[in-house]
C-alpha positions, 0 to 999 in steps of 0.5 A, spaced: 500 500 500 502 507 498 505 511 502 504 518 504 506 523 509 502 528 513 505 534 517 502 536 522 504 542 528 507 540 534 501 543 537 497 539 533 500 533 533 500 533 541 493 533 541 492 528 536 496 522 540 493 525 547 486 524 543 489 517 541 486 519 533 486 513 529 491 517 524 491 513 518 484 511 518 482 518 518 486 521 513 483 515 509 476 517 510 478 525 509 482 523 503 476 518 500 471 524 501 475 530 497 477 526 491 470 525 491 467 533 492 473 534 487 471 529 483 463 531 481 466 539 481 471 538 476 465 535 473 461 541 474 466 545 471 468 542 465 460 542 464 459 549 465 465 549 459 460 546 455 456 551 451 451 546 449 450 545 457 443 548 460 445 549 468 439 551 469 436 544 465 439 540 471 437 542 478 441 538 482 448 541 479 445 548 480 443 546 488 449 543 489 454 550 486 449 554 489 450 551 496 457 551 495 456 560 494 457 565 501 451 569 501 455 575 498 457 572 492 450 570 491 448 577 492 453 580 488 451 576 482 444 579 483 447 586 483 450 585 476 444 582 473 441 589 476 447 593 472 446 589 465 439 592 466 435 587 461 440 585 457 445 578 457 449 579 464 457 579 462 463 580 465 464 587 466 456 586 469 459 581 474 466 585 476 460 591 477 456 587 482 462 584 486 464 591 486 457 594 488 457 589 494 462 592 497 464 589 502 466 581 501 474 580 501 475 582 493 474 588 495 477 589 501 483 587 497 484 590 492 486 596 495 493 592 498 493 590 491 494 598 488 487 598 485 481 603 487 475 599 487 471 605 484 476 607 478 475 599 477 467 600 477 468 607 472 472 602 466 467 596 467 461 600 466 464 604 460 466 597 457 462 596 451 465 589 450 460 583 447 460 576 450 457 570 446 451 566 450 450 560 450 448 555 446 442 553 451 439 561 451 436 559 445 431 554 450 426 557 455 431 559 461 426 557 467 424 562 471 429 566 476 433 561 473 440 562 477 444 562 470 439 564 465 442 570 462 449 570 463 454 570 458 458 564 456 465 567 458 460 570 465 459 563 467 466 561 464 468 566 470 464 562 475 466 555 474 474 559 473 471 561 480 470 554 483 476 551 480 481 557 483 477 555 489 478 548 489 486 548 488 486 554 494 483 548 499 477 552 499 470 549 500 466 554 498 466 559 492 466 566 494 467 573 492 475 572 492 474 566 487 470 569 483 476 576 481 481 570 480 475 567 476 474 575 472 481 574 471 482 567 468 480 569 461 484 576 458 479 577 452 472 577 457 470 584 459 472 585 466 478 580 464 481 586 460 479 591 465 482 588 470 488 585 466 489 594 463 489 596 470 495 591 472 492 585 476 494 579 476 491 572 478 498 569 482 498 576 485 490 576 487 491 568 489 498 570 494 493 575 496 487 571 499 492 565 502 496 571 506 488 575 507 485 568 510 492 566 513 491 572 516 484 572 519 486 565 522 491 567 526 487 573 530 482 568 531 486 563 534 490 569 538 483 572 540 483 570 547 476 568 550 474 570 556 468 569 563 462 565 559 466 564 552 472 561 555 466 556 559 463 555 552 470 554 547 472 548 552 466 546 552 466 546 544 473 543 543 471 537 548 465 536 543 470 536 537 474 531 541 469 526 542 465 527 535 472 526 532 473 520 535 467 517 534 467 519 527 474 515 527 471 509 530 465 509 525 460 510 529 
């Protein structure tokens, strides 16, 4: 049988044996679990890559990304379905939208990347770039479908989004994602926008990792106190037990 080796801090490992975790069997069971989600997305993106492919066709696929969407990614999509008026919903509508909600992690980034979100906002609306749509547009789209006018290279970003996700360890699409996911294809609308203005994807990557690295570390410095001290070791008791209950398949 393969071998593999898994790091682990001293801290954490610490834990791990005082737990008395079954390593092996736990790595195991996490590996099998991610291949599979893995697995059925790449599926799903290399769908949304197919012109012929109708997301809205299939509920499953759509409930199951949708799931996978924070809230705030949701509402900016909505907000450049609102921006591209009654018109198909590009790119450019999509950086609008993202930018409009203003207060997801693309947007509190963009600044420590050089870029001012409201010059980037001025450049997507003047932008008169034109997007094929799908090949499936031309069905009956269902009502409040969620991809039912977006442009090819519009839910081209959104399964670019998913992708950068998935090779970040992420298991959500958020708002972060999908400017990695803006910025995937250079002659798109937003992607020329974002591309003339100097982002690039590596750069917005290395960003999110030092960002999200970032907020884990004050999370774990934040230091509880009275009833939350109570109730995070009542928690981490919990998480203990539900580990290795989960270990020993029960």
């Amino acid at each position: 049988m393969p071998k593999i080796n898994v790091y682990l801090p001293d801290e954490l490992a610490a834990a791990v044996k005082a737990a008395e975790i079954p390593v092996s069997a736990v790595c195991q069971k996490a590996l099998a679990d991610a291949v599979q989600v893995v697995t059925v997305a790449r599926k799903g993106i290399a769908a949304l890559r197919d012109p012929d492919f109708d997301p809205d066709a299939r509920p499953e696929l759509a409930a199951r990304l949708a799931g996978r969407m924070t809230a705030r990614l949701k509402a900016s999509v909505e907000l450049g379905r609102a921006a591209a008026a009654e018109g198909p919903v590009g790119t450019r509508h999509l950086l609008v939208g993202l930018l409009d909600e203003g207060g997801n992690l693309a947007v509190r980034l963009l600044p420590a990347l050089g870029e001012e979100p409201e010059a980037l906002r001025e450049a997507a609306l003047a932008s008169a770039a034109e997007e094929p749509l799908p090949n499936s547009a031309a069905k009956p789209a269902p009502a409040g479908g969620f991809w039912s006018g977006l442009t090819m290279p519009a839910r081209n970003a959104i399964g670019a989004a998913l992708e950068a996700a998935l090779d970040l360890g992420h298991n959500y699409i958020g708002c972060e994602h999908l400017l990695v996911g803006l910025l995937a294809d250079e002659e798109s609308g937003a992607g020329r926008v974002l591309h003339a203005a100097g982002l690039d994807a590596s750069a917005v990557r290395r960003a999110i990792t030092t960002a999200l690295a970032g907020f884990a570390q004050a999370r774990q410095n934040a230091t509880p106190t009275g009833a939350e001290a109570v109730l995070k070791q009542l928690v981490d008791r919990l998480d203990t037990i539900e580990r290795r209950l989960g270990a020993a398949g029960l």
